[in-house]
C-alpha positions as CSV (number, residue, x, y, z in Angstrom):
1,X,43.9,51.4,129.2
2,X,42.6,53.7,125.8
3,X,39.6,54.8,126.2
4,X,37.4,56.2,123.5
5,X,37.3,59.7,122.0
6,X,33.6,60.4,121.1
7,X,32.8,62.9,118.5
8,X,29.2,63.8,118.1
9,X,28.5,61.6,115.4
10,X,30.3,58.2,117.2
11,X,28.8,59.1,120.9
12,X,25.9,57.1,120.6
13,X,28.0,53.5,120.0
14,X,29.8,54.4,123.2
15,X,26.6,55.0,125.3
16,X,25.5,51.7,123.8
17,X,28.9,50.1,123.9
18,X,28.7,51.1,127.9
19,X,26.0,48.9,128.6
20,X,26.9,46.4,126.7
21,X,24.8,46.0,123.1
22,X,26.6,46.8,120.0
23,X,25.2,49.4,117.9
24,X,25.6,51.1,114.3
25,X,24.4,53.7,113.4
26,X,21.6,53.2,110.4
27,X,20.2,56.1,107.5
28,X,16.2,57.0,109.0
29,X,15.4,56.7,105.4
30,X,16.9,53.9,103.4
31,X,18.1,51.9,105.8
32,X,21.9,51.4,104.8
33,X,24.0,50.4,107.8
34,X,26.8,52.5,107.9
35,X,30.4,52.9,110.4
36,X,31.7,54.7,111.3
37,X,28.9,57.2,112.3
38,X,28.9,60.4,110.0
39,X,25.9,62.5,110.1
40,X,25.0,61.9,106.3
41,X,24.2,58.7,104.7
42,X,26.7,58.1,101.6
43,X,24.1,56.0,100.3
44,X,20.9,58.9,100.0
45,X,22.8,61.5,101.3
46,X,19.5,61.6,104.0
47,X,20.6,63.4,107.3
48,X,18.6,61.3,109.3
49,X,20.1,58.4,111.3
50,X,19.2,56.0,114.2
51,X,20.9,53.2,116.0
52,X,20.1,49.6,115.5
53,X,21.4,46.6,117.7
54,X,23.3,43.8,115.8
55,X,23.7,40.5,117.2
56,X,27.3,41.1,117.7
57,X,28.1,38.3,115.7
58,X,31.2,38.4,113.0
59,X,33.7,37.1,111.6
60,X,37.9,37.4,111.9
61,X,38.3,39.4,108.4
62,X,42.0,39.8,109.2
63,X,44.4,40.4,112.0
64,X,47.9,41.5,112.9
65,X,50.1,41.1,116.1
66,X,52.4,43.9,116.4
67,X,56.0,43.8,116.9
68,X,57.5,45.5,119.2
69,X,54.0,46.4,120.8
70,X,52.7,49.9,119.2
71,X,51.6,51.4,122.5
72,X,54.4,51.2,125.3
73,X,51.6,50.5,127.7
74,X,50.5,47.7,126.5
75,X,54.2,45.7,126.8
76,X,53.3,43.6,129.4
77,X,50.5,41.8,127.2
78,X,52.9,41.6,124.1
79,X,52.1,39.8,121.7
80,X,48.7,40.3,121.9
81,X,46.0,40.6,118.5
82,X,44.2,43.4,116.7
83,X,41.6,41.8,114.7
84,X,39.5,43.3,111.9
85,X,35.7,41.8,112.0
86,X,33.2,41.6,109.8
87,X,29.9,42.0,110.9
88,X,27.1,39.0,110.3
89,X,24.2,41.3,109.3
90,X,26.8,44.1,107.6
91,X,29.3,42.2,106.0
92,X,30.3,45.7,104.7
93,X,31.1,46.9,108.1
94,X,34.4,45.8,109.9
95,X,35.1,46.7,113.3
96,X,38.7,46.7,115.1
97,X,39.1,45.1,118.4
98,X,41.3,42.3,120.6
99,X,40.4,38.4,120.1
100,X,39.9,37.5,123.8
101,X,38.9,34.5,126.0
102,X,36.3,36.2,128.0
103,X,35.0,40.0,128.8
104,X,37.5,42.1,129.8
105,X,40.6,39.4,129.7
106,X,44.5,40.5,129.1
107,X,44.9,41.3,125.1
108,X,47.2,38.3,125.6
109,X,44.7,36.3,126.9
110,X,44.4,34.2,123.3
111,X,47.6,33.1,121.9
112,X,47.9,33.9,118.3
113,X,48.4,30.9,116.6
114,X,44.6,30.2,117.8
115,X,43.6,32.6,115.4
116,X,41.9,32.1,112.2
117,X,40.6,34.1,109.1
118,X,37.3,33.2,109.1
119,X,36.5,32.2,112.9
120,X,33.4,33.1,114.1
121,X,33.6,35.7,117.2
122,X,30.8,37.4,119.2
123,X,31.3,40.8,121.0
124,X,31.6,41.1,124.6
125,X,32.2,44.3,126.5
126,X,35.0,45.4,129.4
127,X,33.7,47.2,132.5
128,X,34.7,50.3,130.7
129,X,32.6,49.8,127.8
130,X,35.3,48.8,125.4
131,X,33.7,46.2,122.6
132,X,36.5,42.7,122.4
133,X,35.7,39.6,120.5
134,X,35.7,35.7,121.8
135,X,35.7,32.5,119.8
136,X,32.1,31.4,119.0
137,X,33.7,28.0,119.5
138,X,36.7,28.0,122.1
């Protein structure tokens, strides 16, 4: 299993990510939504930043299933998905993640012809803290 390196700028989503809300980090003074974390907004260029919860609603933007599998751990669960998506209140934002059938399922758990540009996915969390994404509509 990966687990997350955290910076200083990107520990905050994993504390959040850990119990379970998704989080992005937001500019203090104009508001933009930004990710990943960075300790200056490239909108005002304000250093000043908070966290805001999202609904942990999105979208598939795109996806890919690797062949062979990229990391030698992960064999057993090939092919499995990486999918790319894009956030329902910051369409601008795009996470990366596996396309699951429930918290903390094998990566293989959703075969990939079930998988659609444009599906509608909600974030769940592992035990470790790791964000996936299921199908709004199984």
């Amino acid at each position: 299993m990966l687990t997350p390196v955290a910076d200083d700028d990107g520990a905050p989503f994993w504390e959040y990510a850990a119990r379970g809300e998704l989080r992005v980090q937001a500019c203090a003074d104009c508001g933009e939504l930004r990710f990943p974390p960075r300790p200056c907004c490239p909108h005002c260029q304000s250093f000043g930043s908070e966290w805001r919860e999202l609904s942990g609603r999105g979208r598939v933007w795109s996806y890919v299933v690797p062949h062979p599998p990229l990391l030698p751990d992960y064999a057993e669960q090939a092919p499995y998905n990486v999918i790319l998506v894009e956030l329902a209140e910051a369409p601008r934002i795009r996470l990366v993640g596996n396309l699951v059938s429930e918290a903390g399922a094998r990566l293989d758990s959703v075969p990939p012809e079930r998988i659609r540009i444009g599906a509608r996915v909600r974030a769940v969390f592992t035990p470790e803290g790791l964000p996936q994404w299921v199908l709004e509509r199984p």
